[in-house]
C-alpha positions as CSV (number, residue, x, y, z in Angstrom):
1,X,-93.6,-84.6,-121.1
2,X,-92.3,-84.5,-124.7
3,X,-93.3,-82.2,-127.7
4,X,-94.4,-85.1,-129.9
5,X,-98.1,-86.0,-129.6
6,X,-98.7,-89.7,-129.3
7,X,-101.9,-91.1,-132.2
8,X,-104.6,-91.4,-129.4
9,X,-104.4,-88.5,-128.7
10,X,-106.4,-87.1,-131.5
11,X,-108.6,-86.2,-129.0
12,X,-106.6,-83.3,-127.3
13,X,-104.9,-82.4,-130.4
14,X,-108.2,-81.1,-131.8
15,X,-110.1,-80.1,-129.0
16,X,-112.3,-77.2,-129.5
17,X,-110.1,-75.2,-127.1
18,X,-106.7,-74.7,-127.4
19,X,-104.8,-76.3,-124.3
20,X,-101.4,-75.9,-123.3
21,X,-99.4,-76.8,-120.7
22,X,-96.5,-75.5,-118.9
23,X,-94.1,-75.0,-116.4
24,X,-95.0,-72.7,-113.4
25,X,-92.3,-70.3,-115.0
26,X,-94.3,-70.4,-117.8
27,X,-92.2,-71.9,-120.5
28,X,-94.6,-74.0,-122.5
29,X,-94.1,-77.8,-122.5
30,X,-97.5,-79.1,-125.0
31,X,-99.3,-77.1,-127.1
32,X,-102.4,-79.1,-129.1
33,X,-103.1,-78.4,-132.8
34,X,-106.1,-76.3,-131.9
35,X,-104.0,-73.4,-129.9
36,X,-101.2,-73.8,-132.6
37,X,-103.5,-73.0,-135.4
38,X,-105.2,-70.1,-133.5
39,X,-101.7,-68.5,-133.1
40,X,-100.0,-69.5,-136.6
41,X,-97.2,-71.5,-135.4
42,X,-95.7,-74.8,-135.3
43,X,-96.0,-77.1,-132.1
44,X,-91.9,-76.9,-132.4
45,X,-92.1,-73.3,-132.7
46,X,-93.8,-72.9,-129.1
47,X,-92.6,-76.0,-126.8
48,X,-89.5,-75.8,-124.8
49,X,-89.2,-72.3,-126.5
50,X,-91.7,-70.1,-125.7
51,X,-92.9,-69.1,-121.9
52,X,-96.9,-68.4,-122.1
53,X,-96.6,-64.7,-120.8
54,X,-94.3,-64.0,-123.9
55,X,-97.5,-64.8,-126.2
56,X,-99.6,-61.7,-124.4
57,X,-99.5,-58.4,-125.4
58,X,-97.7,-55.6,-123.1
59,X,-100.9,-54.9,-121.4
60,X,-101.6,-58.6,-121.1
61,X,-98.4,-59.7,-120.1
62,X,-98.7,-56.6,-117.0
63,X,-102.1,-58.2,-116.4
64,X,-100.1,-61.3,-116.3
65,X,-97.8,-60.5,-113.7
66,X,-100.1,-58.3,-111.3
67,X,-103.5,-60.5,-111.1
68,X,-103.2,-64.1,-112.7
69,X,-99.9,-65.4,-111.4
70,X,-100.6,-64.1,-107.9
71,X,-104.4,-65.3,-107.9
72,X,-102.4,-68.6,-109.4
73,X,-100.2,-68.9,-106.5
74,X,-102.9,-68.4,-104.0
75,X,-105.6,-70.5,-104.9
76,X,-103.9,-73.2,-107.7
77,X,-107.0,-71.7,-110.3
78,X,-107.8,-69.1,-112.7
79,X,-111.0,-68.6,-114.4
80,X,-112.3,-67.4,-116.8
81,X,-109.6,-64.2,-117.2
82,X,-110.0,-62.3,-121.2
83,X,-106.6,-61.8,-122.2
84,X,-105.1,-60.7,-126.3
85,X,-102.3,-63.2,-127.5
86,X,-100.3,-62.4,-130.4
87,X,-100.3,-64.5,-133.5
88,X,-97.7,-64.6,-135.5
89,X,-98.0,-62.8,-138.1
90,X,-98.7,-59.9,-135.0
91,X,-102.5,-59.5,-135.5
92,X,-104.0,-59.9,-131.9
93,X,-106.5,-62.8,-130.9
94,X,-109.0,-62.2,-127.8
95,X,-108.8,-65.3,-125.6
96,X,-110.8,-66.7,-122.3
97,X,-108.4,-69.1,-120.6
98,X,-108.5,-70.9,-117.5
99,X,-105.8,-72.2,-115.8
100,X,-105.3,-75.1,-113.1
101,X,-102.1,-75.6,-111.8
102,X,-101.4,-79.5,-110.4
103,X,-98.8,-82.1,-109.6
104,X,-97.5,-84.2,-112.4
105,X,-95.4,-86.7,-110.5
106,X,-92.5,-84.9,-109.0
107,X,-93.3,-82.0,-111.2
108,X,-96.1,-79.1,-111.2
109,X,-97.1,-77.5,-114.6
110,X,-100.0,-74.9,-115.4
111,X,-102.9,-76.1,-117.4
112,X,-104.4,-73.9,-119.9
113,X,-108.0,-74.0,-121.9
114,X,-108.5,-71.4,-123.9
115,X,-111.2,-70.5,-125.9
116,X,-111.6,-67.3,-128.7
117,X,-113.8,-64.6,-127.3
118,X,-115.1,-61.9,-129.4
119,X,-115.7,-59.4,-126.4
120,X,-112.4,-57.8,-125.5
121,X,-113.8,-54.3,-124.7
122,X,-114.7,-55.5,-121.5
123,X,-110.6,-56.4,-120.7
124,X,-109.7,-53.6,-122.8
125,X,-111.9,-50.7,-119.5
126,X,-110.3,-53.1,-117.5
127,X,-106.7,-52.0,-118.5
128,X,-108.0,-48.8,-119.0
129,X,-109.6,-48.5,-115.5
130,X,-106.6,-49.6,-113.9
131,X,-104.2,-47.2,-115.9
132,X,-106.3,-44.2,-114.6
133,X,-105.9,-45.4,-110.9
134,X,-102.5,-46.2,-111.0
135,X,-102.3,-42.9,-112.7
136,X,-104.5,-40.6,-110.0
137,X,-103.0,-42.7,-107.6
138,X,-99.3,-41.5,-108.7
139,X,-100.7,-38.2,-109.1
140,X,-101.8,-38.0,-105.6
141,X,-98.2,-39.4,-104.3
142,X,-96.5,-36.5,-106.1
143,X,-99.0,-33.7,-104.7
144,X,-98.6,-35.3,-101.4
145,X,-94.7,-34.9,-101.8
146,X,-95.0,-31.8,-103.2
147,X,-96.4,-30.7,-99.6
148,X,-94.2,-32.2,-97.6
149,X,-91.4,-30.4,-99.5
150,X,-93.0,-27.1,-98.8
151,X,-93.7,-27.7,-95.3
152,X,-90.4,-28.7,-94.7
153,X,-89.2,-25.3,-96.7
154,X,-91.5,-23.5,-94.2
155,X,-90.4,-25.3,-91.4
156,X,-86.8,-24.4,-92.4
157,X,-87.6,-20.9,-93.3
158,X,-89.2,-20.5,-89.6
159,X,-86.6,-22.3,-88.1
160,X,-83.9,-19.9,-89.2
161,X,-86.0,-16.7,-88.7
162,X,-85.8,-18.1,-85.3
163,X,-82.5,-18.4,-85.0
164,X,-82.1,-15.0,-86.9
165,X,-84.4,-13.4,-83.7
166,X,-82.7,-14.5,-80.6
167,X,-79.0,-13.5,-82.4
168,X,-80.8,-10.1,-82.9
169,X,-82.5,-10.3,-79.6
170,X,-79.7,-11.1,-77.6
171,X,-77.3,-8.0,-79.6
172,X,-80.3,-5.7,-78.6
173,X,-79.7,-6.5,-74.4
174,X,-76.5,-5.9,-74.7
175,X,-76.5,-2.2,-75.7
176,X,-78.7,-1.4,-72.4
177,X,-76.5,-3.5,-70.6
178,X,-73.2,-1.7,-71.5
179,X,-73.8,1.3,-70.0
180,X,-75.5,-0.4,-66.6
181,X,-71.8,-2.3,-66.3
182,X,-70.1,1.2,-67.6
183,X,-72.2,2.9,-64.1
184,X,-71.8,-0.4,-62.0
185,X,-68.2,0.5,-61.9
186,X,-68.3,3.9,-61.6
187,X,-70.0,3.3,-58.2
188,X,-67.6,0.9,-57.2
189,X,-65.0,2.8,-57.8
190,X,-66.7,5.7,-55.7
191,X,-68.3,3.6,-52.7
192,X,-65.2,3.9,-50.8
193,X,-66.4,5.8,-47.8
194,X,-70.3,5.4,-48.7
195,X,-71.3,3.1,-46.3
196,X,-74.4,2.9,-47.7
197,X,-73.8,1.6,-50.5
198,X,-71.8,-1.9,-49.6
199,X,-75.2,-3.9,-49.8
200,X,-76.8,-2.5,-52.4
201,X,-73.8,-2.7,-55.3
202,X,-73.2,-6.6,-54.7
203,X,-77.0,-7.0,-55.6
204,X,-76.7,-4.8,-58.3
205,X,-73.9,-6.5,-59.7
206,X,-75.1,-10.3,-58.9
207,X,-78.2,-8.8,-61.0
208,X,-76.3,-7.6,-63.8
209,X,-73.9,-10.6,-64.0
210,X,-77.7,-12.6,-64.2
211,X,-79.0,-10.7,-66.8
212,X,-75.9,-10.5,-68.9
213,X,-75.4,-14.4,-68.6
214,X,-78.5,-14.8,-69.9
215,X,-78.2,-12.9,-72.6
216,X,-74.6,-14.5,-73.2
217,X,-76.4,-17.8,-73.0
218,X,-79.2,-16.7,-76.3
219,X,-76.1,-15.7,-78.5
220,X,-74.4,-19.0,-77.5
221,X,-77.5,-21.1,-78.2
222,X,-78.1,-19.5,-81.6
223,X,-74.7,-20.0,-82.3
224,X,-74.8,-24.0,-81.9
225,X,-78.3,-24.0,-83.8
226,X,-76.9,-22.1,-87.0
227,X,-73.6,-24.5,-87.0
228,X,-71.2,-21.1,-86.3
229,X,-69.7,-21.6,-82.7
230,X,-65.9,-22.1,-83.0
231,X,-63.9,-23.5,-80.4
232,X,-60.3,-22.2,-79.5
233,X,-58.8,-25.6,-78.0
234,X,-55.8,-25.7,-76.1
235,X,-54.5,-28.7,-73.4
236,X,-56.0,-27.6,-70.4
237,X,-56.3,-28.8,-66.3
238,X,-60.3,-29.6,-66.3
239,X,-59.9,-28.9,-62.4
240,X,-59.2,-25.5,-63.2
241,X,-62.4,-25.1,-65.2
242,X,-63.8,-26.6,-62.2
243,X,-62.2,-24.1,-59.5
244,X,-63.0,-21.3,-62.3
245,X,-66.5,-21.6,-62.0
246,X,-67.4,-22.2,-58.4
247,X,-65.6,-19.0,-57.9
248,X,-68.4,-17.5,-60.5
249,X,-71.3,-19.0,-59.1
250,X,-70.3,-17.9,-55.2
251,X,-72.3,-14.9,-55.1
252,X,-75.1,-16.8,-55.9
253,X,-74.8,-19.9,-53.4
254,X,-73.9,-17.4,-50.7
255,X,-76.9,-15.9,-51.7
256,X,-79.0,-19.0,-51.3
257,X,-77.8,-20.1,-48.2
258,X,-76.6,-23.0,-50.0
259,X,-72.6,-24.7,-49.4
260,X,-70.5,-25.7,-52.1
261,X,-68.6,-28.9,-51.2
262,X,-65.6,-29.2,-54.0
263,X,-63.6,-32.3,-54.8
264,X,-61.0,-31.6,-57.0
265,X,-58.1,-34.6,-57.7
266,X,-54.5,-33.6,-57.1
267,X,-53.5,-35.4,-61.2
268,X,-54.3,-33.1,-63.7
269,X,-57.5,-34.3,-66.1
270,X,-55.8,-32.6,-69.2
271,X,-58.1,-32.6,-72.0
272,X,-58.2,-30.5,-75.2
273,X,-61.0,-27.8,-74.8
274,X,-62.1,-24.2,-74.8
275,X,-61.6,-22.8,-71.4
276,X,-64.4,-20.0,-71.7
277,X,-67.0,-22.5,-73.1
278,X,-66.4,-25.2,-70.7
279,X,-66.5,-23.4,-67.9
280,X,-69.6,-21.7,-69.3
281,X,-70.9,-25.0,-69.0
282,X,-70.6,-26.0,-65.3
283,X,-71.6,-22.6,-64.6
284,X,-74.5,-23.6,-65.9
285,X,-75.2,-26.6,-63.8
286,X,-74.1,-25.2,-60.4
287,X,-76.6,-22.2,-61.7
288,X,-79.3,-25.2,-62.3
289,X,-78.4,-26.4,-59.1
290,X,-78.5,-23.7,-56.5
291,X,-81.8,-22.6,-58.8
292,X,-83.8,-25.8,-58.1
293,X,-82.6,-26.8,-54.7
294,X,-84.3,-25.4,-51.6
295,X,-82.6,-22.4,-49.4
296,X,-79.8,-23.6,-47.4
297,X,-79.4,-26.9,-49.1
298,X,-76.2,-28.8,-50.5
299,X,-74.0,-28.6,-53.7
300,X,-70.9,-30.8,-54.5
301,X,-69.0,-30.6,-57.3
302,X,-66.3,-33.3,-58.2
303,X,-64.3,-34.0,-61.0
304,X,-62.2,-37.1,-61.5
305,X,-61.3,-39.6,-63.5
306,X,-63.7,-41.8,-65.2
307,X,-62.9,-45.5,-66.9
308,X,-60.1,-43.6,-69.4
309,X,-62.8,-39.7,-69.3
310,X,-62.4,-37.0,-67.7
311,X,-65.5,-36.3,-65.7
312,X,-67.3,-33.7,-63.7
313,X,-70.3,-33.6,-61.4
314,X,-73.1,-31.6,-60.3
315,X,-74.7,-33.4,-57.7
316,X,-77.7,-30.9,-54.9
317,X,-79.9,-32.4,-52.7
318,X,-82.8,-30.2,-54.1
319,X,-85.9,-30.8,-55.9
320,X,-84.8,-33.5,-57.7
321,X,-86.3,-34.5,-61.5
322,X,-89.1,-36.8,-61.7
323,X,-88.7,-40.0,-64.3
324,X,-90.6,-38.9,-67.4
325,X,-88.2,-35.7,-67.7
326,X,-85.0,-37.7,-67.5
327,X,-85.3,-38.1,-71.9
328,X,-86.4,-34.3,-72.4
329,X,-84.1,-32.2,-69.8
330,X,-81.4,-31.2,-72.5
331,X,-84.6,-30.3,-75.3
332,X,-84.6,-26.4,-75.8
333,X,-87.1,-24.4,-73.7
334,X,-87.4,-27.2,-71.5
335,X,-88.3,-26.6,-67.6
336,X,-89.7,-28.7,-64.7
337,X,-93.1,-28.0,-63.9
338,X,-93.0,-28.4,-60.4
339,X,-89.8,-26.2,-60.6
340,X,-91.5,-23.1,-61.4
341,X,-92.7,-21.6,-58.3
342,X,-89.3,-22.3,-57.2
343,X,-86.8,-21.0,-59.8
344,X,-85.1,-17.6,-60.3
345,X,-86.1,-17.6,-63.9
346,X,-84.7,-18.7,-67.1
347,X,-85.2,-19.3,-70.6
348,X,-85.3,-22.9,-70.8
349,X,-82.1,-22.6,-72.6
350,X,-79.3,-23.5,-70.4
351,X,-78.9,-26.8,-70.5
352,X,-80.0,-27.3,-74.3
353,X,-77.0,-25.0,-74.7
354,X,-74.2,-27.3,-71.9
355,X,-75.3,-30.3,-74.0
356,X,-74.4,-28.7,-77.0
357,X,-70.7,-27.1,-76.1
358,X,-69.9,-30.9,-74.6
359,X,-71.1,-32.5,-78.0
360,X,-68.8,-29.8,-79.8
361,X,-65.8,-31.3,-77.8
362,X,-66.7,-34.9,-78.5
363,X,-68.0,-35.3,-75.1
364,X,-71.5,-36.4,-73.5
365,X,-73.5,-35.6,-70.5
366,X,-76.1,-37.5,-68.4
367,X,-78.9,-36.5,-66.1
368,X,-79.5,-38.7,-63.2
369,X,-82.4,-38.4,-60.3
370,X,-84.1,-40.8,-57.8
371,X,-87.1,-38.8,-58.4
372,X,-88.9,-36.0,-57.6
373,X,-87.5,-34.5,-53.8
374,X,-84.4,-36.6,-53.8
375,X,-81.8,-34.4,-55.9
376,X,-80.5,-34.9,-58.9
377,X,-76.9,-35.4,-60.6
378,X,-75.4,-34.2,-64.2
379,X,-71.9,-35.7,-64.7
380,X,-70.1,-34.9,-67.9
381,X,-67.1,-36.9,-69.9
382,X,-64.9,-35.7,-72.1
383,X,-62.0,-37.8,-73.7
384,X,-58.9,-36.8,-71.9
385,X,-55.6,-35.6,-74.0
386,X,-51.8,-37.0,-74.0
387,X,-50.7,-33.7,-74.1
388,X,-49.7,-31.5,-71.0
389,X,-51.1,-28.5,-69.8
390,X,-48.2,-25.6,-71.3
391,X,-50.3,-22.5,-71.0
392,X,-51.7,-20.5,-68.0
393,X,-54.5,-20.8,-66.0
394,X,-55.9,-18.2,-67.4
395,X,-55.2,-14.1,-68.6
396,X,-53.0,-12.3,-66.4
397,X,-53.9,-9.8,-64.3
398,X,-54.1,-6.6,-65.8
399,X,-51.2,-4.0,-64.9
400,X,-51.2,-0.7,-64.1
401,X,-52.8,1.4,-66.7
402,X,-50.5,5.2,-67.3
403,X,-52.6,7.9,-67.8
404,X,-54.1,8.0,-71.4
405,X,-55.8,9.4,-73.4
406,X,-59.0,7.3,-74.7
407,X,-61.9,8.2,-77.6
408,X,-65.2,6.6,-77.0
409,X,-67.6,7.1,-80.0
410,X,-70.9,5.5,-79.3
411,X,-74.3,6.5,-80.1
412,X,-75.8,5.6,-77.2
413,X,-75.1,8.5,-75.1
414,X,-75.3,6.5,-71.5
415,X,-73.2,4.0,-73.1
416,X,-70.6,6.0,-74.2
417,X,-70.6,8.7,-71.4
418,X,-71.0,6.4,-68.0
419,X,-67.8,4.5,-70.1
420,X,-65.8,7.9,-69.9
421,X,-66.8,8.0,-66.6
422,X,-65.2,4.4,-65.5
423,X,-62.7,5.5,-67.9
424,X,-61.6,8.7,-65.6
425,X,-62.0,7.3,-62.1
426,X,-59.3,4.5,-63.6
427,X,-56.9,7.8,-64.4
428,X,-57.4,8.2,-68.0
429,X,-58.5,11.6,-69.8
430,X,-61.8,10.4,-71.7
431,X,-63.7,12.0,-73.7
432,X,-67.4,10.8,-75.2
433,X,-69.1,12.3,-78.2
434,X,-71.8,10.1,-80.1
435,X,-71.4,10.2,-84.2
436,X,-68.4,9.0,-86.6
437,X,-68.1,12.6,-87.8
438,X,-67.2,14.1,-83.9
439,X,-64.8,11.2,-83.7
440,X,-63.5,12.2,-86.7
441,X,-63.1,15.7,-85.8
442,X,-61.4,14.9,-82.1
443,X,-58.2,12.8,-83.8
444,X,-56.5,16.2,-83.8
445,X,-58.3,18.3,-81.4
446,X,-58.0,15.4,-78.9
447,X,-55.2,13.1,-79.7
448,X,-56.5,10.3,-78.4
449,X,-53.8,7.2,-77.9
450,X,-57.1,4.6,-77.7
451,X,-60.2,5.1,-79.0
452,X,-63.2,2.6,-78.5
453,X,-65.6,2.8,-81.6
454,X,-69.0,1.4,-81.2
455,X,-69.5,-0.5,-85.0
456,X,-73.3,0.6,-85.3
457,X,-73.2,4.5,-85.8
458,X,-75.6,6.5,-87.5
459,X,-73.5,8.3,-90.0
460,X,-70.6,5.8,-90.6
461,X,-70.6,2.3,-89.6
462,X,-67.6,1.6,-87.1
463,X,-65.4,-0.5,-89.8
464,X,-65.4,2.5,-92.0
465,X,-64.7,4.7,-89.2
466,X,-61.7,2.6,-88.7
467,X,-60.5,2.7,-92.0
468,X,-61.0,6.3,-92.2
469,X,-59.0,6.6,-88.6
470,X,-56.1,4.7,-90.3
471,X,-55.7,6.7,-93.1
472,X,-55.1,9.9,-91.0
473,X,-51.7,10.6,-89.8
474,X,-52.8,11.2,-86.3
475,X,-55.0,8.3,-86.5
476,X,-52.2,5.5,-87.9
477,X,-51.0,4.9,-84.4
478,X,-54.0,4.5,-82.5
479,X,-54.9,1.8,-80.2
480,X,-58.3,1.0,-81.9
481,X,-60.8,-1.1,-80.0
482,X,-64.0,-2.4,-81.8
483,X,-67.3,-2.0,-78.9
484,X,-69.7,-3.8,-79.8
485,X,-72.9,-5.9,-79.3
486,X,-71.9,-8.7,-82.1
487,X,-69.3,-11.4,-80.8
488,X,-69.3,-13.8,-83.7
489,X,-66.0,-14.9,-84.9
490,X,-67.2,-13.5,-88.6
491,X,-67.2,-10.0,-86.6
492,X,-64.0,-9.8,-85.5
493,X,-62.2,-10.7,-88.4
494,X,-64.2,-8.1,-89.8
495,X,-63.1,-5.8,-86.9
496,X,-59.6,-7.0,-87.4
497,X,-59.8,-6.4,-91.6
498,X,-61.1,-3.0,-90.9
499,X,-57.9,-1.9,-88.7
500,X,-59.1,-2.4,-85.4
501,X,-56.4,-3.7,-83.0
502,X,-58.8,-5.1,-80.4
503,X,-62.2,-6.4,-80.6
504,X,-64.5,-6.4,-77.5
505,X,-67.9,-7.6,-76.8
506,X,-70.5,-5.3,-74.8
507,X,-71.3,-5.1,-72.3
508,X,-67.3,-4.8,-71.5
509,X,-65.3,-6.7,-69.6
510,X,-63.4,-4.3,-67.3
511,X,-60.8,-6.9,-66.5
512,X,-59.9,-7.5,-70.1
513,X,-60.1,-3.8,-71.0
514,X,-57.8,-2.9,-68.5
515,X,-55.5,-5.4,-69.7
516,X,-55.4,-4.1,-72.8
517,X,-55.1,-0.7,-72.1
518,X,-52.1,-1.7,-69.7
519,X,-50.3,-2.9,-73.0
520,X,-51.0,0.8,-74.2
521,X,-47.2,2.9,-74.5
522,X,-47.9,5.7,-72.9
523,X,-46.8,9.4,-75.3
């Protein structure tokens, strides 16, 4: 095609419609007389120059691109469509074109007839019509996203006044538990020569251990959920992880008839972890384990190592899981069905919480199970370390403690009394008394050389106490131990700001308090 018109074709030059033709792009290749003088410009002006799209008006040109190219490309035709063109001289022209679009030898090009039509209102509501729904439509997006956002805040907002609870929660258990340990070993260290009371203390004390593990394993949970567990890693042997925990969980197979088959390698697995958290963590699954399998039934644990991992496993012959569990056993809350009847409680917590200590040391677990009756297995890998194990196998053995003299401020009056108690049947003079003022008052009348200070007092918080303690002549060279129910690392840097020298977490470890009052120079 050229832009020169040839002389027979008068015809098309002055048809009564204006008739273009172009390429599929648009870009005009004829225009006839009639269209030219409709528009105001020359045939030179338009051909090879112009694309037909550029001739509409904005609204025309969107019209353009949304309905008469893609009707054009789906079915060749477009008929009778009301569209505005500009002239040149900018005044706007209504127009009623068709369009068919055909081979011209190798080449395809749009055909256009147009003819001037006087009734644009019609395309004009058109426009208008579609404006509003694109506009209601967008409206309706943004109020839809506008509720998601606030569900999600309110998702959020719940999911952290969750985790707010069981923290809370899980401090509250441990003020009634404090004093139950505190008596525990009162009676312990009285039963010599009650006969009586051999089988009743282990029960009490397996009891005690489950309750407080529980409680230890909300705090733990919480931590993971809010992001705020630290590790303390250090090269360790993962076999004595391994030997550390089935000594824990012994009580509990002896009392389900169950045996404990351990396989332990003679190399070490050295790996970089936190000692307490990991063995937490098989605690957990020989807990799970003697839980869910049948009295008198079997237990192995193995560790070994794994294609370049250190692994353990927890394998029982018990109640097995059944297939459709496999995906969900590590979700929080999560418990077998058909476990129920047979479990010694729980919170659905425990192995939500070993997933999430392994995942903190880069690790991963699996849960495996032929099905329901056949036992199952949970074998966990963690990445093994070049370095060598350099520290102990754990804290050493507390020494003997000379008799001291040791403060306990709590308000909780069984707490802080059954602790004096312990205190004195370990040879120390104790004394108790219940508010920040008395403690105050018993730096000189008392002298203590270790006082424990519960943080939570009525009258003075504990870290005030502390710094009030410090300030006092008598007071500057006091062993200062922080008792409390909150364990986070934030809380005993606190502890440790405020002047305490020692921070532990209720209810007390015996062992460890021993250990430090060992340390104590006697005056």
């Amino acid at each position: 095609m050229t832009a020169a018109c040839a002389p027979d074709d008068a015809l098309y030059e002055h048809a009564a419609c204006g008739l273009l033709l172009a390429d599929t792009d648009g870009l005009i290749r004829r225009a006839n007389a009639t269209i030219c003088r409709w528009l105001g410009y020359e045939a030179g002006d338009l051909v090879g120059r112009v694309r037909v799209q550029d001739l509409l008006t904005v609204g025309g040109r969107l019209f353009h691109q949304t309905h008469i190219n893609p009707i054009l490309q789906l079915q060749g035709s477009v008929a009778e469509v009301q569209v505005e063109m500009r002239r040149r001289d900018k005044t706007r022209v209504p127009l009623m074109i068709n369009i068919v679009r055909r081979r011209h030898g190798a080449d395809t090009f749009d055909e256009f007839a147009l003819l001037v039509g006087e009734d644009r209102r019609s395309y004009e509501r058109e426009l208008l019509a579609a404006r509003k729904t694109a506009e209601a439509a967008l409206e309706a997006r943004h109020g839809a996203e506008a509720k998601l956002h606030a569900l999600n805040e309110q998702l959020s907002l719940a999911d952290r006044r969750k985790d707010e609870f069981i923290a809370t929660l899980s401090h509250e258990l441990r003020n009634p538990l404090a004093p139950m340990h505190s008596a525990l070993e009162v009676m312990k260290l009285k039963a010599s020569g009650h006969p009586s009371l051999e089988p009743v203390l282990p029960v009490f004390e397996r009891q005690l251990n489950h309750m407080t593990h529980l409680v230890d394993d909300l705090m733990e949970i919480s931590r993971i959920t809010q992001g705020r567990m630290e590790l303390r890693l250090a090269p360790l042997d993962l076999a004595t992880v391994a030997r550390a925990a089935a000594a824990d969980v012994v009580p509990l197979i002896d009392a389900s008839g169950h045996t404990l088959s351990v396989n332990l390698p003679a190399e070490a697995l050295v790996i970089e972890g936190d000692a307490t958290r990991l063995t937490q963590v098989v605690v957990n699954l020989l807990t799970n384990a003697a839980k869910y399998t049948p009295r008198g039934g079997q237990i192995w644990l193995e560790a070994a190592r794994r294609d370049g991992d250190a692994a353990i496993s927890v394998r029982d012959n018990g109640i097995g899981i059944p297939e459709r569990s496999l995906a969900a056993i590590f979700d929080m809350f999560s418990q077998l069905e058909p476990a129920l009847d047979r479990s010694q409680g729980g919170l659905g917590i425990g192995l939500a919480l070993v997933k999430g200590i392994v995942t903190l040391h880069g690790g991963d677990i699996r849960a495996m199970s032929q099905g329901v009756g056949l036992g199952s297995e949970f074998v966990v890998r963690l990445p093994l370390s070049s370095s060598a194990v350099t520290a102990g196998d754990g804290a050493g053995k507390a020494g003997s403690i000379a008799p001291l003299r040791v403060l306990v401020v709590d308000d909780n009056a069984d707490a802080a009394d059954t602790l004096a108690m312990a205190l004195e049947l370990l040879g120390c003079e104790a004394k108790a008394v219940y508010t920040a003022t008395e403690g105050l008052a018993q730096l000189a009348a008392f002298a203590p050389q270790v006082a424990l200070l519960d943080i939570g007092l009525p009258d003075m918080n504990g870290y005030d106490l502390a710094r009030r303690v410090r300030g006092t002549a008598a007071g500057a060279a006091v062993t200062l131990i922080a008792a409390t129910g909150w364990g986070q690392s934030t809380d005993k840097q606190r502890a440790l700001e405020a002047g305490f020298d020692h921070h532990l977490t209720k209810p007390i470890d015996f062992d460890q308090l021993q250990s430090i009052l060992s340390l104590v120079k006697h005056s």
